[in-house]
N, C-alpha and C positions, 0 to 999 in steps of 0.2 A: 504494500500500500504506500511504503514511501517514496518508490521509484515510482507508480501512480501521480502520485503526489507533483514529483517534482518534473514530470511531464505537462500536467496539468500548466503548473508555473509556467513553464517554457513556451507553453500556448498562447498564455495569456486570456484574455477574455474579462465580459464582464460576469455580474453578478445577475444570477438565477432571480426565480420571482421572489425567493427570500431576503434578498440584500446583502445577503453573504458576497462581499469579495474575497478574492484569494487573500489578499494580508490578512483581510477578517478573519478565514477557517484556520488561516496560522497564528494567529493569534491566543488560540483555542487549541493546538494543534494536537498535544497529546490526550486530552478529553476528546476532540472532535473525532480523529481514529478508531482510538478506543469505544466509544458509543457507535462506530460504524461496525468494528469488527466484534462487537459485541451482535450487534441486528444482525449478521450478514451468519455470524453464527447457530443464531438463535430464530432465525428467518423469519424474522420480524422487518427488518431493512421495506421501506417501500417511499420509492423512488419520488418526486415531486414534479408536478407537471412543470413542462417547458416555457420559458419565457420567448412568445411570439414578437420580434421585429421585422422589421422591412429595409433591406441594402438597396440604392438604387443602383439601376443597372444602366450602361450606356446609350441603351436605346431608348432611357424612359421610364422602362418597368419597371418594379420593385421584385427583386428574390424574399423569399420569406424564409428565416433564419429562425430555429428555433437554439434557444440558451437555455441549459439546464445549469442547477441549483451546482456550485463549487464542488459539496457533497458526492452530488448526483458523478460525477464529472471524475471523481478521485476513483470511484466506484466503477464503473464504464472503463476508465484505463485498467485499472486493476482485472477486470473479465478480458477486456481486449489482447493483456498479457499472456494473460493463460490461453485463449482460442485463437489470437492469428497466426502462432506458426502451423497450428494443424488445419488452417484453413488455406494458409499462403500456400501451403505444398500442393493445393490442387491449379493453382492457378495456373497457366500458360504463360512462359518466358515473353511472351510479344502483348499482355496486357499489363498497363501503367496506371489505372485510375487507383485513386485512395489505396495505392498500395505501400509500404515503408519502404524507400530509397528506392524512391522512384519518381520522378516527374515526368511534367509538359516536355523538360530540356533534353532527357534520357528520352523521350518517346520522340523526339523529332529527330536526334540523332540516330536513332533505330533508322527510323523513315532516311534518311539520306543513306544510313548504309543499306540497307536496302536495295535503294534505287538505283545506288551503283553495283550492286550485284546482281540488276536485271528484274528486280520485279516493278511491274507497272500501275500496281494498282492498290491503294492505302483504304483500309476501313474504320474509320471511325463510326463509333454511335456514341449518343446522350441522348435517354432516356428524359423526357421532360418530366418535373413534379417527380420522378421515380423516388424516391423518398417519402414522398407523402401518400403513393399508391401502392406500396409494395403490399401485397398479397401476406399478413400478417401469419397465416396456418401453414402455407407454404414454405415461406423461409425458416417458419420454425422448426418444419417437419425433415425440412434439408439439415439443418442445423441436428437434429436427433440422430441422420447417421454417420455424424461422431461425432459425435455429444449423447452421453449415454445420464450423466450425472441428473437426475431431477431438481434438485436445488438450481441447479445452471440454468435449467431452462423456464424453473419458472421466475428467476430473474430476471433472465432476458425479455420474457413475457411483460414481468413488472415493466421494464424501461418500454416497450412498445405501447402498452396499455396510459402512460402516465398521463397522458393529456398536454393539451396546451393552454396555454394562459395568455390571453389576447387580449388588449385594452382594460385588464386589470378585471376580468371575470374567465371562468371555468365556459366551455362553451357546456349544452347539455351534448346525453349523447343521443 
């Protein structure tokens, strides 16, 4: 959780719908842990819904960005630890998206070697909104063959389920 912890930091970010910023949970740091990995133990831990903003985008639009709570955040690194190298090994050398030590700059360097070794044709996709549509039973159901652990997945469930917080209310469901 400490190395959680001090990824989090390195991220930076602001404060979930609690007000919690990161100096704040450090502040607190060895009680805040500890009442984590006491819940996380005792599986009581339940997540807090996302704080909803809007980034604009160059064309105009607004991206919709959800911020979860510091806590929330320590938490989520801490699983992500444990599940992306058994998830990383399935992936395909030639996909770069939100994957660790990997960028736009490694995937465009791909692309020209590539192209100087004769292939013609590059595919990209982006999924629009695919974060806010993902198929919630599905990815869980992927996620269970391998991920066997039941505490795991229904935390993961918790963080899917948590809700968002938009203009300072809950929507219903």
């Amino acid at each position: 959780m400490e190395e959680a912890l001090k990824e989090v930091k390195r991220n930076r970010g602001a404060a979930g719908i609690d007000g919690v910023s990161i100096r704040g949970f450090e502040y607190g740091l060895e009680d805040n842990v500890q009442v984590l990995q006491r819940e996380l133990r005792e599986k009581s831990y339940k997540p807090r819904p996302v704080k909803r903003v809007y980034i604009p985008k160059p064309d105009g639009t607004k991206r919709p960005l959800g911020i979860p709570t510091v806590r929330d955040r320590v938490v989520q690194a801490s699983v992500r630890r444990i599940l992306e190298p058994i998830f990383e090994a399935k992936f395909l050398d030639c996909s770069f998206g939100f994957r660790p030590n990997r960028s736009a700059h490694l995937a465009l360097e791909k692309i020209r070697k590539d192209l100087m070794d004769g292939y013609v044709y590059v595919i990209d996709a982006d999924l629009k909104s695919y974060f806010d549509t993902i198929p919630h039973e599905k990815l869980i159901s992927l996620v269970r063959e391998e991920v066997v652990d039941g505490s795991v997945i229904k935390l993961l469930k918790s963080f899917l389920q948590a809700g968002i917080m938009e203009g300072g209310s809950l929507p219903l469901k």
